[in-house]
Backbone as JSON, one array per atom type, in Angstrom:
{
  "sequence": "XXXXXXXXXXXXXXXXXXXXXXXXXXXXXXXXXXXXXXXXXXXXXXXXXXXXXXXXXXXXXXXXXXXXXXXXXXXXXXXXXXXXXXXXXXXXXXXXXXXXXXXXXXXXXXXXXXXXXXXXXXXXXXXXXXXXXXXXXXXXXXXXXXXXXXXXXXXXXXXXXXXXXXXXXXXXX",
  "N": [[55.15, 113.11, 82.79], [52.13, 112.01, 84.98], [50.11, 114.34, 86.4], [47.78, 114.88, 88.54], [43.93, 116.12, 88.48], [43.74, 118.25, 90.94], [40.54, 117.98, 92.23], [39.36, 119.31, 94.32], [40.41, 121.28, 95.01], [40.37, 123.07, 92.57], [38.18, 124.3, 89.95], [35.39, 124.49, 87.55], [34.37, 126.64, 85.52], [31.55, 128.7, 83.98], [29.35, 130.79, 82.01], [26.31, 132.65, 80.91], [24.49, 135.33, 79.04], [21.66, 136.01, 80.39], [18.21, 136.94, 79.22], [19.35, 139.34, 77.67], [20.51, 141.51, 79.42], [21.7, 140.65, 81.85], [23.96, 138.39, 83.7], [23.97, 134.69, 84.26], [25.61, 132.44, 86.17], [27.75, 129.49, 86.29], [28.49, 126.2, 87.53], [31.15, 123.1, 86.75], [30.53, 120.41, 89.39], [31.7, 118.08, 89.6], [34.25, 117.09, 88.28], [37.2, 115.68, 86.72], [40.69, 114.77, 85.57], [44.12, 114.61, 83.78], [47.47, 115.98, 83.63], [49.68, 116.15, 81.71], [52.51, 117.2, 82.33], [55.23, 119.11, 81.0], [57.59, 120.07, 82.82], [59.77, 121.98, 82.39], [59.68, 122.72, 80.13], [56.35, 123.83, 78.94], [55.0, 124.3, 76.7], [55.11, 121.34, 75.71], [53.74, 119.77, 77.17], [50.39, 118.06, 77.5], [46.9, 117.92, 78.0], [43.97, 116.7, 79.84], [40.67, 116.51, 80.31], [38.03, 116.56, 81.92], [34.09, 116.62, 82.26], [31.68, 115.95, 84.34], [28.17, 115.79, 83.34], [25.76, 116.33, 84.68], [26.54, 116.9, 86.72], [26.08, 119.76, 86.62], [25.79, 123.13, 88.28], [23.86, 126.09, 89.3], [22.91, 127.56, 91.12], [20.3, 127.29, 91.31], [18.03, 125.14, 91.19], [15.71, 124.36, 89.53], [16.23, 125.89, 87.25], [18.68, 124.39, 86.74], [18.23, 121.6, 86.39], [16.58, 122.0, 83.93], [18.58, 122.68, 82.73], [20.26, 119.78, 82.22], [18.64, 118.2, 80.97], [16.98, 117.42, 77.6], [16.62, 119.81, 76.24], [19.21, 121.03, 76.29], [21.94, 119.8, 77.84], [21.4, 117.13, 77.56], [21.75, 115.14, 79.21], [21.61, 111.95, 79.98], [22.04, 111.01, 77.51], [24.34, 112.35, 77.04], [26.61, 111.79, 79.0], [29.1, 113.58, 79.53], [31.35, 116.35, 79.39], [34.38, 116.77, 77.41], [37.78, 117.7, 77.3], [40.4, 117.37, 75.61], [43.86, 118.63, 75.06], [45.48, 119.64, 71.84], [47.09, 121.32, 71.28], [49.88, 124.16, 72.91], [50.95, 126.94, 73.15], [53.46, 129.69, 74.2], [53.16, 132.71, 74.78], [54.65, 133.76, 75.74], [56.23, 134.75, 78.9], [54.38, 133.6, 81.64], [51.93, 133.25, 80.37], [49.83, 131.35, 78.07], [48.23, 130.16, 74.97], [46.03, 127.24, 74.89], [45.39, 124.87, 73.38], [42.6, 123.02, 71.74], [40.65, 119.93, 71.84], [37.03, 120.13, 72.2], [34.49, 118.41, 73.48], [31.25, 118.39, 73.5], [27.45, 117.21, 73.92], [27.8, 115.62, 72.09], [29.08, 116.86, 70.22], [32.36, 117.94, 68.97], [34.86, 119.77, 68.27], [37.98, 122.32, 67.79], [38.56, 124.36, 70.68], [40.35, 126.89, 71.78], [41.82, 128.04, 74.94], [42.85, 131.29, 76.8], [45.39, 130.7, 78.87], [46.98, 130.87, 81.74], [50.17, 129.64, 83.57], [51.1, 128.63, 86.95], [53.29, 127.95, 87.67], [55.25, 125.35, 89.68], [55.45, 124.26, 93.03], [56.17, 122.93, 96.15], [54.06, 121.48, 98.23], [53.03, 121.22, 101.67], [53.1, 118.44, 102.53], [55.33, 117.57, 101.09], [54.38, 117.15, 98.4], [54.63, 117.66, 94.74], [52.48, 120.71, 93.1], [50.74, 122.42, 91.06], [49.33, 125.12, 89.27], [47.1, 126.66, 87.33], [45.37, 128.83, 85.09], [42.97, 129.6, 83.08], [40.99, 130.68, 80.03], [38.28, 130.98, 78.0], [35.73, 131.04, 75.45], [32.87, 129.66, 73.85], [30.62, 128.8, 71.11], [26.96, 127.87, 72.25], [25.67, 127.4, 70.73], [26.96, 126.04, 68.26], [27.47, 123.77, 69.37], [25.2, 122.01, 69.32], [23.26, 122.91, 71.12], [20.71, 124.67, 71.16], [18.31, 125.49, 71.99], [16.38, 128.18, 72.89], [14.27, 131.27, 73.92], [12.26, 133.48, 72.05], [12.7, 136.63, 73.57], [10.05, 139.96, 73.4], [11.43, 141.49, 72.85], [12.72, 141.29, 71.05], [15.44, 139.89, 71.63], [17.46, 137.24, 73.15], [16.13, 134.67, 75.46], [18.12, 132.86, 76.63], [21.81, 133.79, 75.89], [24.19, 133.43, 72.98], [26.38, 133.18, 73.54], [29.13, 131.14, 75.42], [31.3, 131.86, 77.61], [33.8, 130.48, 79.24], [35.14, 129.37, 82.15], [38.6, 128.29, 84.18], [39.84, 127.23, 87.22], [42.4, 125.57, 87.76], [44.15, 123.34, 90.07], [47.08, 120.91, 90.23], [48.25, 117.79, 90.9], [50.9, 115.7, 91.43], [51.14, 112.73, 92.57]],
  "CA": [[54.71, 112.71, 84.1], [50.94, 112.7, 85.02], [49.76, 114.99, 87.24], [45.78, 114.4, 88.66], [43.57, 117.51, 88.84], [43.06, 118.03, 92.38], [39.18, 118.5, 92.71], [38.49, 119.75, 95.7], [40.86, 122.92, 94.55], [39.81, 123.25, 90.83], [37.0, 124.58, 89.46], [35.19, 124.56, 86.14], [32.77, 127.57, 85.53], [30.78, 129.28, 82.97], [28.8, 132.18, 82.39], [26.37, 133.15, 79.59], [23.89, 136.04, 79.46], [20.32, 135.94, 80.32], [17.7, 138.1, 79.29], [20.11, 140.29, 77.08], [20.48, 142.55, 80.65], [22.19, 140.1, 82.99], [24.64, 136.96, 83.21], [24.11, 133.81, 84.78], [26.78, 131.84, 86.43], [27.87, 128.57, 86.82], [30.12, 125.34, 87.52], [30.57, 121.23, 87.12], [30.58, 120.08, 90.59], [32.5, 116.7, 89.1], [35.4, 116.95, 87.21], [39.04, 115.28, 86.6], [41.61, 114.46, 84.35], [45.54, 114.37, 84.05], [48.01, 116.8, 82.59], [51.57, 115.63, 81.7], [53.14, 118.25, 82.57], [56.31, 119.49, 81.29], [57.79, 121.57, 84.11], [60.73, 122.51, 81.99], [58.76, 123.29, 78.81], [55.36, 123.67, 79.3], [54.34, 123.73, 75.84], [55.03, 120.52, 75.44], [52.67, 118.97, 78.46], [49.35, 118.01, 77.75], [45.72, 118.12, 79.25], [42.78, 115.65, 79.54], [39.72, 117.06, 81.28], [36.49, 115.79, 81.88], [33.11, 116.96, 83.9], [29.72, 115.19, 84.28], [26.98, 116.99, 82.67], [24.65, 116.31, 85.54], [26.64, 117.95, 87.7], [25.93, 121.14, 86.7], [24.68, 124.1, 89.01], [23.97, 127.3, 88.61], [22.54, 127.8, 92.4], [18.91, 127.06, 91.06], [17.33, 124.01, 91.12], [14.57, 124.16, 88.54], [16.93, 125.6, 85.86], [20.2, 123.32, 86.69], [16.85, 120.5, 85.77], [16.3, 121.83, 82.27], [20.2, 122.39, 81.7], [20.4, 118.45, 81.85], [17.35, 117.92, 79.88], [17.38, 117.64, 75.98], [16.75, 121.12, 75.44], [20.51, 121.4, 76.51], [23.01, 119.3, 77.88], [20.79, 115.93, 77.64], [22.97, 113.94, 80.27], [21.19, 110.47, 79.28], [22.64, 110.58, 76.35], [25.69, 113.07, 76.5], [26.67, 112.11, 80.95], [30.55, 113.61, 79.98], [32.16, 117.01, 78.46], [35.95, 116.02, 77.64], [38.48, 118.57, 76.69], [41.66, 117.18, 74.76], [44.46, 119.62, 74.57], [46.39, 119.76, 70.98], [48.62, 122.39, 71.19], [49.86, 125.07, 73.87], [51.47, 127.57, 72.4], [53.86, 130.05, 74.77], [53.07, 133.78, 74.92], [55.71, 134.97, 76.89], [56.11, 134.7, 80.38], [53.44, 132.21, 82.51], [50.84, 132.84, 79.59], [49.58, 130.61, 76.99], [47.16, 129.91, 74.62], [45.96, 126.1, 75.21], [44.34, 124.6, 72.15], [41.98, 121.27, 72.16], [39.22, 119.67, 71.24], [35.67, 120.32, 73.04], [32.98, 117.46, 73.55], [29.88, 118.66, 74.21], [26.6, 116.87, 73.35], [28.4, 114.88, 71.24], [30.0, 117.21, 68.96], [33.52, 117.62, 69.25], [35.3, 121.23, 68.16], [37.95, 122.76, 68.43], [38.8, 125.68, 71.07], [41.32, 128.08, 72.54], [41.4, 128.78, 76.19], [44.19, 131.97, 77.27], [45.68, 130.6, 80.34], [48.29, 131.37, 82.7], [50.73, 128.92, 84.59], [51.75, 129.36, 87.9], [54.87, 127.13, 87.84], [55.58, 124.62, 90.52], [55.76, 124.6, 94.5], [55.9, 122.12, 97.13], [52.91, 121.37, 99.71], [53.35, 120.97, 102.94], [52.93, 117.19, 102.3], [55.86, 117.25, 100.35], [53.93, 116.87, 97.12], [54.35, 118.61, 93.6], [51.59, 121.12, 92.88], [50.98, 123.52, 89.59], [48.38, 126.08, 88.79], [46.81, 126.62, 85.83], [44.23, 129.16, 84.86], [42.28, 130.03, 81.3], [39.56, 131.15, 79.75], [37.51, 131.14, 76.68], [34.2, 131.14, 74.65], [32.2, 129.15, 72.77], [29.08, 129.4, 70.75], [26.76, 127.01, 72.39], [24.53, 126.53, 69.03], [27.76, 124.94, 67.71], [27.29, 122.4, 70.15], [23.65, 121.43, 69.27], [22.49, 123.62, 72.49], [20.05, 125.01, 70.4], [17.13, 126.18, 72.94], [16.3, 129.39, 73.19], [12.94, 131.49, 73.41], [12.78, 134.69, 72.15], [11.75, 138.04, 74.36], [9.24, 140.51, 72.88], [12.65, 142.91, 72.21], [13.9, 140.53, 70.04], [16.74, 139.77, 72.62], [16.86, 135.39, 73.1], [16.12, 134.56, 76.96], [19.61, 132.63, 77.18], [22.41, 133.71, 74.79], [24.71, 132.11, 72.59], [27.95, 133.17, 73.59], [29.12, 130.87, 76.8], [32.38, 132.17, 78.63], [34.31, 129.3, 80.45], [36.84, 129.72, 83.05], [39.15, 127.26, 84.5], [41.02, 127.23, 87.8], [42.58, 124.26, 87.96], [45.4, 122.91, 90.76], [47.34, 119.58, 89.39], [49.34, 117.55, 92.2], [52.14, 115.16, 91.22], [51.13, 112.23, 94.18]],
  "C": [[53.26, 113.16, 84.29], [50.5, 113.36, 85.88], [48.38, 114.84, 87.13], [45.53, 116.25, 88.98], [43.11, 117.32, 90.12], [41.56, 118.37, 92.39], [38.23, 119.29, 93.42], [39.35, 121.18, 95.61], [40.91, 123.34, 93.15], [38.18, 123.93, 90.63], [36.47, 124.64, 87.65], [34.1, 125.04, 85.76], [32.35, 128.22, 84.22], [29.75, 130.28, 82.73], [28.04, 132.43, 81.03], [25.58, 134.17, 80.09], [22.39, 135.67, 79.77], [19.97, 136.99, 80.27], [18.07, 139.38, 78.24], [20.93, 141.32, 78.15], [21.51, 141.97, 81.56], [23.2, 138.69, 82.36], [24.36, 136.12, 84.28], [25.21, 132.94, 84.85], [26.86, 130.44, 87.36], [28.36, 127.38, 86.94], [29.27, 124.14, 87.23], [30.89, 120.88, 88.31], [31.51, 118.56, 90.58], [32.89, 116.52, 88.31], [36.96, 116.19, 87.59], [39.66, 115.08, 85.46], [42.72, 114.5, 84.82], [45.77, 115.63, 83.07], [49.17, 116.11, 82.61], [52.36, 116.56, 81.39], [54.82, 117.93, 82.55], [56.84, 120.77, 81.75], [58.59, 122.39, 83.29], [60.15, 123.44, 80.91], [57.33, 123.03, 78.8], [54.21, 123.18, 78.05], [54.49, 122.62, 75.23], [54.17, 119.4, 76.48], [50.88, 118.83, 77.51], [48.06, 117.84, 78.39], [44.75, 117.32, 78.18], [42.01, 115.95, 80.18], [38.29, 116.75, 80.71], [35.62, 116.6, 82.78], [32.3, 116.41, 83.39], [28.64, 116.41, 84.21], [25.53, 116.91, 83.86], [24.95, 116.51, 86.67], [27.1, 119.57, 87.9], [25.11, 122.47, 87.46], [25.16, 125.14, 88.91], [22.93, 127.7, 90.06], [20.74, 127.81, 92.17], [18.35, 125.16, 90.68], [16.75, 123.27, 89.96], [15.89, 124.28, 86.81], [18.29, 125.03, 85.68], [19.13, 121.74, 85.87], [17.08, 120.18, 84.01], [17.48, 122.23, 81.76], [20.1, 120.49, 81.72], [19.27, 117.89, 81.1], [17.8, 118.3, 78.53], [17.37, 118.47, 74.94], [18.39, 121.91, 75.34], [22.09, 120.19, 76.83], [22.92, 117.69, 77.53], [21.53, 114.28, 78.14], [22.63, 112.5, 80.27], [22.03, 110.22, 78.64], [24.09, 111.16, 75.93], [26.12, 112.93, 77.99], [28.24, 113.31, 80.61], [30.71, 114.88, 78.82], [33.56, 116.67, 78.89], [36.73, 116.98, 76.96], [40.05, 117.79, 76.73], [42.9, 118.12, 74.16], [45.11, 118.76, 73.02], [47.45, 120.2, 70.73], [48.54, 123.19, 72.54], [51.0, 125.64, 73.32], [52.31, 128.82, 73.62], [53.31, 131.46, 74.42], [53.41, 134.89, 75.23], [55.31, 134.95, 78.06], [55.15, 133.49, 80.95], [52.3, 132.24, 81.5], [50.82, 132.41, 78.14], [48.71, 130.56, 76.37], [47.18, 127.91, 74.43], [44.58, 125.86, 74.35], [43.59, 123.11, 72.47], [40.99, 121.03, 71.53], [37.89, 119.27, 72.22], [35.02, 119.22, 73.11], [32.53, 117.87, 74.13], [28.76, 118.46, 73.92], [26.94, 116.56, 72.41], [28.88, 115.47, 69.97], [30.84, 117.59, 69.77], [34.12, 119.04, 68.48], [36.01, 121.66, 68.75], [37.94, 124.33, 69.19], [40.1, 125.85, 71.55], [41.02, 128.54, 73.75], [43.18, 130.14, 76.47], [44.26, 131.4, 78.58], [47.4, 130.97, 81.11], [48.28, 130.23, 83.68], [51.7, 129.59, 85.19], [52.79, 128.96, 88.48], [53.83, 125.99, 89.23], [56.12, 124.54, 91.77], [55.51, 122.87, 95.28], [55.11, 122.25, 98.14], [53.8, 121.12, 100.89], [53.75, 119.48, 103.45], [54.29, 116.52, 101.78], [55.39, 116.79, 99.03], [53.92, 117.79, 95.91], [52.89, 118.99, 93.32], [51.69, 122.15, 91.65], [49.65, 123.91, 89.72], [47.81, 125.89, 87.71], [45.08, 127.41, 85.7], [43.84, 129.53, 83.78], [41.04, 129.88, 81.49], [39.65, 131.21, 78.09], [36.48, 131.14, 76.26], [33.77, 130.3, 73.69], [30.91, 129.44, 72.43], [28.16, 127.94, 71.08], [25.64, 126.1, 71.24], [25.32, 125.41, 68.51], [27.61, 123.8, 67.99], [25.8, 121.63, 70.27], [22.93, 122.04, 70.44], [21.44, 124.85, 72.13], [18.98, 126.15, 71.09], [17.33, 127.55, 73.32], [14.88, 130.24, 73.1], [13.07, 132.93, 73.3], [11.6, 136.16, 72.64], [11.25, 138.97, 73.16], [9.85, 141.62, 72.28], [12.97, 142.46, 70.87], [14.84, 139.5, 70.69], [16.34, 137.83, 72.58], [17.16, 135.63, 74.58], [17.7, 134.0, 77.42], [20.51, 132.88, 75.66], [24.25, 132.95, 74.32], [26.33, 132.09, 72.99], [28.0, 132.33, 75.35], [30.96, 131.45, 76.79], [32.81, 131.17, 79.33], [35.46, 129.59, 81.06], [37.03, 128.8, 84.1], [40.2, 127.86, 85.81], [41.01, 125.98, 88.85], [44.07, 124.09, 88.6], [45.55, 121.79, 90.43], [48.53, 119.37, 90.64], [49.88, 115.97, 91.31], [52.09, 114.08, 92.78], [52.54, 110.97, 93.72]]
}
């Protein structure tokens, strides 16, 4: 059964370091997909998730700019990251590991997010709703995200490890 990601209660954020000292943080403002969620057995449900690469912010202006520019996400030519689950593997209790395959700037890889489901409740609406939160890391070199300039320490101004974290509500209309 497909379940839509609700939008407007989802999120899809990210985090790498800047500087070597600090982290910058920040989301796609336009994402969806479906999961086919099995309530009974979970690891057998899968997930389809999408966001637009040009709606990325990071509460700055100038450098949300040169993330969509071709030193990084180059939304011309790459508008869509798409995550394809493969596997979901149980863990015991509500947590999982949720396997897939990445698109990002047109390479494709995959990852591992740990997430935790929060079962199934009824809205107020009478409508099925589910949880669903994870996290994971990628290296954004993998992904051709290459740009980087490097400080007078050594240290690279943005680095390569990104952090992504997902909290995503799925309604059953």
């Amino acid at each position: 059964m497909a379940w839509q990601i609700d939008t407007v209660h989802s999120n899809v954020g990210f985090s790498v370091k800047h500087m070597v000292i600090s982290t910058v943080r920040g989301q796609f403002k336009v994402i969806g997909g479906t999961v086919d969620l099995n309530v009974d057995d979970p690891t057998k449900s899968t997930i389809e998730a999408e966001a637009e690469a040009s709606s990325v912010d990071t509460r700055d202006d100038g450098r949300d700019n040169h993330l969509r520019s071709a030193d990084f996400f180059e939304v011309e030519k790459y508008p869509k990251l798409t995550f394809k689950s493969t596997n979901i593997d149980s863990l015991g209790g509500n947590d999982y590991n949720i396997t897939g395959d990445l698109t990002l700037h047109g390479v494709t890889k995959p990852v591992t997010f740990k997430g935790e489901y929060s079962g199934v409740i009824t809205d107020p609406y009478g409508l099925p709703r589910a949880g669903i939160t994870a996290e994971g890391k990628i290296s954004r070199k993998e992904y051709g995200l290459a740009f980087s300039a490097a400080m007078a320490n050594g240290g690279a101004i943005v680095g390569d490890e990104v952090k992504i974290s997902l909290d995503v509500e799925i309604v059953n209309k």
